[in-house]
C-alpha positions as CSV (number, residue, x, y, z in Angstrom):
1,X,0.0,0.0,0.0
2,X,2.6,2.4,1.1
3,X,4.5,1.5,-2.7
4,X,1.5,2.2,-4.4
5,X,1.5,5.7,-2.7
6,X,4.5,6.2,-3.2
7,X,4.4,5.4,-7.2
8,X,1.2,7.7,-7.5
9,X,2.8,10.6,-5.4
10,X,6.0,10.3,-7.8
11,X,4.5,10.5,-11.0
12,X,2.3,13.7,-9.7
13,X,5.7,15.2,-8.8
14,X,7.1,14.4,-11.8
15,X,4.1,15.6,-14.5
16,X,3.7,18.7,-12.7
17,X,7.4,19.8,-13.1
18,X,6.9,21.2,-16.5
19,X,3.6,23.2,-15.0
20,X,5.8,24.8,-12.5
21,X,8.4,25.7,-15.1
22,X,5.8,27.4,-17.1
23,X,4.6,29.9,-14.4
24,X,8.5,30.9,-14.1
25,X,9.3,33.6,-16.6
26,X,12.6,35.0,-17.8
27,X,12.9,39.0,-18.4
28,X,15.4,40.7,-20.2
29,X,17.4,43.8,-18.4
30,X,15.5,46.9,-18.5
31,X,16.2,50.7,-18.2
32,X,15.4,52.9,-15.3
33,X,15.9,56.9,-14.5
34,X,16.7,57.4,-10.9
35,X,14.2,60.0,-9.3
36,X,15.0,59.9,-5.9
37,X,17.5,58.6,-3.1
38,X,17.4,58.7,0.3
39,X,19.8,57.4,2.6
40,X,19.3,55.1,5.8
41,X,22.1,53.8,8.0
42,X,21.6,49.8,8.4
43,X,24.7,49.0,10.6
44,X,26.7,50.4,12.7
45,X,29.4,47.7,13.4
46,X,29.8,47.7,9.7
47,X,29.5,51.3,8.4
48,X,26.9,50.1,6.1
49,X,24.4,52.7,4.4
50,X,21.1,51.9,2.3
51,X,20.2,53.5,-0.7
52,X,16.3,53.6,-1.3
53,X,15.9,54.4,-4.5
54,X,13.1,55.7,-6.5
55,X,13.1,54.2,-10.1
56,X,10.8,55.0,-13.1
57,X,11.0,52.0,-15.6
58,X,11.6,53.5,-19.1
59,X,11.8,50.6,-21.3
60,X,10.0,47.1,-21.8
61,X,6.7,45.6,-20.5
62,X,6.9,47.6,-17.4
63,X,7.3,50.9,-18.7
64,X,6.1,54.1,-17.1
65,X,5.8,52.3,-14.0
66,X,7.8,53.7,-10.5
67,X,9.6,51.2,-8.4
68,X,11.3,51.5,-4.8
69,X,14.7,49.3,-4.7
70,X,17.2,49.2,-1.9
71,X,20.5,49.7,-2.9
72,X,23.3,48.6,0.1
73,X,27.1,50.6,0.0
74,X,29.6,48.7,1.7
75,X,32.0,51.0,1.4
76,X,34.0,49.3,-1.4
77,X,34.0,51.5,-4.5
78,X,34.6,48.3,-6.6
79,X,31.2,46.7,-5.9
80,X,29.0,49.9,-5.0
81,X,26.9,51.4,-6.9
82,X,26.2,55.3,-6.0
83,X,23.3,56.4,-7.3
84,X,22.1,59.9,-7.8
85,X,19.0,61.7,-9.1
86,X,18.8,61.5,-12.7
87,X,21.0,58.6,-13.4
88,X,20.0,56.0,-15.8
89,X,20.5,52.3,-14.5
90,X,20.3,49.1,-15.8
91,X,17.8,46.9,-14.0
92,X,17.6,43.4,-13.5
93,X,14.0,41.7,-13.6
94,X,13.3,38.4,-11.7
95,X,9.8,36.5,-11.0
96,X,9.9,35.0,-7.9
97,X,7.1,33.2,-7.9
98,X,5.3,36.0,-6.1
99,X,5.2,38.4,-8.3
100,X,7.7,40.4,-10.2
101,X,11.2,41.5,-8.2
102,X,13.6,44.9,-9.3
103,X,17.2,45.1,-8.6
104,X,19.8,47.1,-9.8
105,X,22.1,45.8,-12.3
106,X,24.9,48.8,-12.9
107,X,24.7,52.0,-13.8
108,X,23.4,52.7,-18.1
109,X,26.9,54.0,-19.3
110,X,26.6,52.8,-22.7
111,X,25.4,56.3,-23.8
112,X,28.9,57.7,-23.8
113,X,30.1,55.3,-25.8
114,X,27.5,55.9,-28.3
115,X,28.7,59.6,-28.8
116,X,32.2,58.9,-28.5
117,X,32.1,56.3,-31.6
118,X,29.8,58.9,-33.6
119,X,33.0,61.4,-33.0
120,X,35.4,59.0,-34.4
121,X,33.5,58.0,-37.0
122,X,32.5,61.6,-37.9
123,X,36.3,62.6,-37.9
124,X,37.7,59.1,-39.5
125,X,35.2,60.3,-42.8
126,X,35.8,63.6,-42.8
127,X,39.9,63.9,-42.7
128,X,40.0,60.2,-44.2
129,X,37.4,61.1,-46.9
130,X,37.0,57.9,-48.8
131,X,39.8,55.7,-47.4
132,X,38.4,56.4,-44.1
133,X,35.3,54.9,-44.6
134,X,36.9,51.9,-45.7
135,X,38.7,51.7,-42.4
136,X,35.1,52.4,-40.6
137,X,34.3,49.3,-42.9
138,X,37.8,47.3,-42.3
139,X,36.7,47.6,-38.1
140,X,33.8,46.6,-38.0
141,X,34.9,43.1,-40.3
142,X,37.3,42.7,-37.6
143,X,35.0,43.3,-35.0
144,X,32.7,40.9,-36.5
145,X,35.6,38.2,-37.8
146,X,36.4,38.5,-33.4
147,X,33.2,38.4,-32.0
148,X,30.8,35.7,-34.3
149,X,34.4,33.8,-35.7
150,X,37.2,33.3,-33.7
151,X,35.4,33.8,-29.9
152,X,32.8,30.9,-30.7
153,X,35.5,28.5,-32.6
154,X,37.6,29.4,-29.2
155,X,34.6,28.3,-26.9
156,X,33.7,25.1,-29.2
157,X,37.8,24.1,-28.4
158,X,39.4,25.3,-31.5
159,X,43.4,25.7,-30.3
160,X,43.4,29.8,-29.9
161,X,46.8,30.7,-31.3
162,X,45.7,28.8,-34.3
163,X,42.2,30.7,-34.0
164,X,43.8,34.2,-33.3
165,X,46.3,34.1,-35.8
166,X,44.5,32.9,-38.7
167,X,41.6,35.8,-38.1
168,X,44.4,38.0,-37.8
169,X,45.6,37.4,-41.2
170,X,42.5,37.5,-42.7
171,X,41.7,40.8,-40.7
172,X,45.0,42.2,-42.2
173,X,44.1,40.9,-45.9
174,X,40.7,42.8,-45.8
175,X,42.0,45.9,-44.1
176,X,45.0,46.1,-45.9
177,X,43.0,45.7,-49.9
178,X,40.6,47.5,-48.4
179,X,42.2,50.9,-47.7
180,X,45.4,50.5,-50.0
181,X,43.7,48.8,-53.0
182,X,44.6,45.1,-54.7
183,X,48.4,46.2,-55.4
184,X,51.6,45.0,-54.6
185,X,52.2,47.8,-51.9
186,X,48.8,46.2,-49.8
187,X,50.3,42.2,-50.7
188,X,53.6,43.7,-49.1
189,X,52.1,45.3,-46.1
190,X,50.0,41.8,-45.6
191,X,53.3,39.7,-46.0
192,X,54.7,41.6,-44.2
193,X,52.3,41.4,-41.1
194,X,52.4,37.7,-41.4
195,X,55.4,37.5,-40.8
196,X,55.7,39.6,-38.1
197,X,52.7,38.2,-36.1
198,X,53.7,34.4,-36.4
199,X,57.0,35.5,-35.2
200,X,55.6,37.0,-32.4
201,X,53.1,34.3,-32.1
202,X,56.5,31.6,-31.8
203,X,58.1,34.1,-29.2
204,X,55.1,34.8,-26.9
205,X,54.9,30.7,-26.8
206,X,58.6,30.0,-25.7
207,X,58.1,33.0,-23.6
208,X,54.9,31.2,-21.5
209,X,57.1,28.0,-21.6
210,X,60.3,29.4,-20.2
211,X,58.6,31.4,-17.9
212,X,56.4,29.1,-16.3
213,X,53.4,31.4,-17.1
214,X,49.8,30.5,-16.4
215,X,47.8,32.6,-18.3
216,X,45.9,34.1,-15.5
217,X,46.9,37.5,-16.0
218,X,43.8,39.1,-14.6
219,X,40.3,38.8,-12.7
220,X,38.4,38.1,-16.0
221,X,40.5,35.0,-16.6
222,X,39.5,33.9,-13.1
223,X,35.7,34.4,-14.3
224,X,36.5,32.6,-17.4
225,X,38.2,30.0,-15.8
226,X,35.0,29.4,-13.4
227,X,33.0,29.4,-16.7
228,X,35.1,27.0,-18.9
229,X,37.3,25.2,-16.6
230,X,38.8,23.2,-19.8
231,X,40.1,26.2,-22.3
232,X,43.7,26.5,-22.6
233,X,44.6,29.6,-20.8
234,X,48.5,29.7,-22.2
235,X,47.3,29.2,-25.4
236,X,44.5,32.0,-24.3
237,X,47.0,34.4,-23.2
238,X,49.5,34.1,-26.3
239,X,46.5,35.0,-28.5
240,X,45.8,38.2,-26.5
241,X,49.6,39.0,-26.9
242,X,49.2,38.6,-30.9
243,X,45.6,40.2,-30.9
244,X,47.2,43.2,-28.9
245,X,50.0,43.5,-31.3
246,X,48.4,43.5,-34.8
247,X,47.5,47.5,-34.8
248,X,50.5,48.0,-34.2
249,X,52.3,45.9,-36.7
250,X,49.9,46.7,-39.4
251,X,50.8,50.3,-39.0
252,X,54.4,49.6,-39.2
253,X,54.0,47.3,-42.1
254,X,51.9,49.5,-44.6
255,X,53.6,53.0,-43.2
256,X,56.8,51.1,-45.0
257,X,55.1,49.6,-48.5
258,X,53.8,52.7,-48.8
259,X,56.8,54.6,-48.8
260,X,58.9,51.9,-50.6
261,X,56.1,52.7,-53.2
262,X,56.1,56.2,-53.3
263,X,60.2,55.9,-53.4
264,X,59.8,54.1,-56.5
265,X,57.0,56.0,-58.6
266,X,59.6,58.8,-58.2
267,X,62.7,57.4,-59.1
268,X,62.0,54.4,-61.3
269,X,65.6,53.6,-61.8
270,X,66.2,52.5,-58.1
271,X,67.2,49.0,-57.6
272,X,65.4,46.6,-55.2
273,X,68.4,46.6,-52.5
274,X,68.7,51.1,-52.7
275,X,64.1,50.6,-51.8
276,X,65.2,48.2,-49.4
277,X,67.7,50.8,-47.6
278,X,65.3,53.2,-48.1
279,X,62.5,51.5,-46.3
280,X,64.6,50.2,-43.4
281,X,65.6,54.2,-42.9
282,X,62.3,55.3,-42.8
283,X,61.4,52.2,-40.1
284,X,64.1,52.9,-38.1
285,X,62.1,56.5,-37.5
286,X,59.6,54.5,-37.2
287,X,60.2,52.2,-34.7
288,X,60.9,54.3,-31.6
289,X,57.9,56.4,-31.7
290,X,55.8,53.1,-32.2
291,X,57.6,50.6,-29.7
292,X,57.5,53.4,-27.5
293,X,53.3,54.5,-27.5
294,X,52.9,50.2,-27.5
295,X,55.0,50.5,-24.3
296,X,53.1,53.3,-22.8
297,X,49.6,51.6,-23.9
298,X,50.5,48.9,-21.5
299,X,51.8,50.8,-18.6
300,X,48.5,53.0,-18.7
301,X,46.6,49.7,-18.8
302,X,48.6,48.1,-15.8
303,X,49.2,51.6,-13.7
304,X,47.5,50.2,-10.8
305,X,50.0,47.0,-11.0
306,X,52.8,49.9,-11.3
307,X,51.7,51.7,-8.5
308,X,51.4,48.5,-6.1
309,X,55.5,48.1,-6.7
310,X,55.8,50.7,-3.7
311,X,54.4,48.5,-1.4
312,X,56.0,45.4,-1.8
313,X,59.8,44.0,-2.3
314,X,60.8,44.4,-5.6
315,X,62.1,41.1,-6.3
316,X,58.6,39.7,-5.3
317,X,56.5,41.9,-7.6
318,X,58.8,41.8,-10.6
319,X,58.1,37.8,-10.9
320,X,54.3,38.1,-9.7
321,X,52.9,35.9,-12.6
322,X,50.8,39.2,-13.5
323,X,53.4,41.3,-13.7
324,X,55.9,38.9,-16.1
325,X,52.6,38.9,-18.4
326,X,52.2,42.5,-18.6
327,X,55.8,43.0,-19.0
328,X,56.2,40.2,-21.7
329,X,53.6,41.5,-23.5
330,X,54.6,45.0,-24.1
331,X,57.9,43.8,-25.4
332,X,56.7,40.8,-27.4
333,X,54.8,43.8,-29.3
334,X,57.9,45.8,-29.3
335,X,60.1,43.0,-31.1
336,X,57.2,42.7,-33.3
337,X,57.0,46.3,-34.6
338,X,60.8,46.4,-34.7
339,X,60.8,42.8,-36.8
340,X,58.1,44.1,-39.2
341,X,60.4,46.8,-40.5
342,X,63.1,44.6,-42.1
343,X,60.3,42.0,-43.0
344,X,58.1,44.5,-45.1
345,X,61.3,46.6,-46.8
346,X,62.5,43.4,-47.7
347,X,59.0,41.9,-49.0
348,X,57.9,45.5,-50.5
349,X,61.1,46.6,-51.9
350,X,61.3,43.1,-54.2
351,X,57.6,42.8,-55.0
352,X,56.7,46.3,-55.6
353,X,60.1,46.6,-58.1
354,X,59.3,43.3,-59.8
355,X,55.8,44.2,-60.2
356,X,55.6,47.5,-61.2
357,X,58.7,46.3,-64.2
358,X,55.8,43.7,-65.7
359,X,53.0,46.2,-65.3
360,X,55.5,48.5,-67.4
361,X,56.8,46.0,-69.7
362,X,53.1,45.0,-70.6
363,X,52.2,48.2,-70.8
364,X,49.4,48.3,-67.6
365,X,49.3,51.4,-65.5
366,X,51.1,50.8,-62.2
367,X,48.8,51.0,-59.6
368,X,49.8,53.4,-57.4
């Protein structure tokens, strides 16, 4: 008797599940304007104050309605969230079975960023004119090739220094056509690229290997780690090191094929080793201003890191695992930039010259 109970009792549990699932329902993130806040001390021991907050809903099914939602600061400006009249926030809607529950996601910054790309985009077109609405173009392939390519082939186990560098050569092909055209001087600068980011690829890998690095170089790969446990985190961390190191280089690359070009459209009788000579003396003007602004891109990035070096022994921060990241990084891009120049003089200076001699010979404008 006490089966059979048990048997019918089961199968209730069991057929209702799916009826209790059903009167759970999801809500996207919604927008909210702050209209008031007032503040009430919750503990003393703890130095802990309460925002209330008073919150119209602007967007989604509950639009137009006002909300109250508590809003605790600890007192640590990394997790708070200080809200003041006015501010736009991002809301996060729950059912819970009782009814529909607010909280407060962060604060709706994404604004500034909306006016900030309509200024470069505004400026790229208007000084670039043409060629700098290719490049608004060329971004937002690369963009694109990162986000809904490499990231998900990453995720579904692809290796990610194979995944990186192979969307960073095709990001450099369609950049490079794009904005300098299909001539040798855009094949050059591409070649040249390559080269340079396989090279750095090779060096950022013996550099993890030598220096017993793990690839947790921040608080995101912690997150990521939580997330997918299984992803190769050195390979992870070599692809951020090429990823962070192609602007760079392609600048580098087509600043040279572009002057080896120029060069020879105005003296046709130069020889491939007097371009080559000429390109490497333009690079090596190059290459300080650019291994220096990589350099400094780092340093802003890490400045925190930096100024934590006051506070502990020397000898102990310089081989935090962080810190030999950071540092490795920056001058894996500097070798990088500094490799490019002889790679793309030497590439550009022998294509461009045996190129532009067949266009001549066949009599087909050179492309300039």
């Amino acid at each position: 008797m006490n089966i059979k109970y048990f048997i019918i009792l089961l199968f209730t549990f069991v057929f209702t599940l799916p009826v209790f699932a059903d009167n759970v329902r999801f809500f996207p993130s919604e927008t909210g304007k702050v209209i008031s806040v007032n503040y009430v001390d919750t503990d003393e021991t703890i130095a802990q104050t309460k925002q209330i907050a008073t919150i119209k809903i602007l967007s989604g099914e509950f639009k137009g309605e006002t909300v109250n939602i508590d809003n605790v600061l600890t007192g640590n400006p990394y997790y708070d969230i200080k809200l003041k009249k006015g501010v736009k926030v991002l809301l996060h809607v729950e059912d819970n079975g009782d009814g529909v529950e607010f909280s407060i996601e962060d604060i709706k910054r994404a604004g500034t960023l909306v006016w900030l790309s309509i200024i470069f985009c505004g400026l790229l077109i208007y000084v670039g004119k043409k060629k700098g609405l290719f490049s608004l173009v060329a971004i937002a392939i690369t963009v694109l090739l990162i986000t809904h390519i490499m990231s998900p082939l990453i995720l579904f186990g692809l290796n990610p220094i194979f995944a990186t560098i192979t969307i960073c050569l095709i990001s450099t092909a369609i950049t490079m056509y794009l904005v300098g055209g299909f001539n040798a001087k855009s094949t050059s600068a591409v070649l040249g690229t390559a080269l340079s980011l396989i090279f750095a690829g090779i060096l950022a890998g013996l550099t993890m290997f030598t220096a017993h690095l793990t690839g947790f170089s921040g608080e995101n790969s912690t997150f990521l780690y939580s997330a997918h446990p299984e992803m190769d985190f050195v390979g992870l961390a070599i692809s951020m090191i090429v990823l962070a190191t192609l602007g760079a280089v392609m600048d580098v690359a087509m600043s040279i094929s572009s002057t080896i070009n120029e060069i020879y459209l105005t003296d046709k009788t130069k020889s491939v080793k007097a371009l080559f000579i000429s390109g490497m003396n333009v690079g090596r003007d190059i290459i300080g201003t650019m291994a220096n602004t990589l350099i400094l891109v780092y340093l802003g990035g890490s400045l925190p890191l930096v100024l934590l070096a006051s506070n502990i022994d020397l000898q102990k921060f310089i081989n935090l695992n962080q810190v030999v990241t950071e540092v490795a990084s920056a001058l894996i891009g500097s070798i990088g930039i500094v490799i490019c120049v002889p790679f793309t003089a030497l590439v550009a200076s022998a294509l461009i010259h045996k190129y532009s001699k067949k266009a001549e010979n066949e009599k087909i404008p050179f492309e300039e």
